[in-house]
RORO-22921 format. One record per residue (C-alpha): residue in three letters; z, y, x. Coordinates in pm, whole numbers, plus 50000, padded with zeros to 5 digits. Each point is the difference from the previous one (the first is absolute). Example, Ala and Ser with C-alpha at 12.3 -4.5 7.8 and 13.67 -1.06 7.14 Angstrom:
REM residues 2
ALA507804955051230SER499345034450137
END
This chain:
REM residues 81
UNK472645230815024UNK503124989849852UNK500774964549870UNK498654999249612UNK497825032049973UNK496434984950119UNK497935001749630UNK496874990750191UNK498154965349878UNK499024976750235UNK496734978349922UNK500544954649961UNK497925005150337UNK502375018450202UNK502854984649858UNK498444964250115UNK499185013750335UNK503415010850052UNK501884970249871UNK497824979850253UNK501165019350262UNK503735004249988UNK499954964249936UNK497714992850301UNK502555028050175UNK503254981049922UNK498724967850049UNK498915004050326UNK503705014650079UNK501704974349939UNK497224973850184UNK500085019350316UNK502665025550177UNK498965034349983UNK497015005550264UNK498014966649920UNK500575014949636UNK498515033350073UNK497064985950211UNK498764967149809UNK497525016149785UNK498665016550298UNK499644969050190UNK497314981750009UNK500514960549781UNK498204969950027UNK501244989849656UNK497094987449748UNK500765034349774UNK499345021450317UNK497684983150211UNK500535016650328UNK500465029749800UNK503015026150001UNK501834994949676UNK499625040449889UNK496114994850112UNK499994972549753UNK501995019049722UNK497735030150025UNK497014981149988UNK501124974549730UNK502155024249791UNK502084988849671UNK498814964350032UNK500875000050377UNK503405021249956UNK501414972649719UNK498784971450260UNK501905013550291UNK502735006049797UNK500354963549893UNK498724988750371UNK503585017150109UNK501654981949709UNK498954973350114UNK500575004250401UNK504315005349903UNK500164969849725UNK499785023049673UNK496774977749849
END
């Protein structure tokens, strides 16, 4: 595919589940250096959002709602709220 010739529509849904990702994505780059990065939502966190839980666990299981919270969780771990 080459830059501007995708005419596919994307639903509010899958926009919002993407947004929440990239910026859960570059947050967590610039928290951590690169394998910490990769790993953290595969680790398991004692945080009150997680409890105990992996953060993807928690994501799956508590979808939008849960995507937008992690997002501003991250946010919040580097400063940005």
């Amino acid at each position: 595919m080459k830059k501007g010739e995708w005419s596919g529509s994307l639903s509010q849904d899958t926009l919002t589940r993407v947004s929440a990702l990239i910026g859960i994505f570059k947050g967590l780059r610039l928290l951590f250096s690169e394998p910490l990065a990769d790993e953290w939502v595969k680790l398991p966190n004692k945080g009150p959002l997680f409890d105990g839980r992996r953060p993807v666990d928690a994501m799956i299981e508590g979808g939008i709602p849960k995507l937008l919270l992690v997002r501003r969780h991250v946010d919040a771990l580097r400063g940005g709220l």
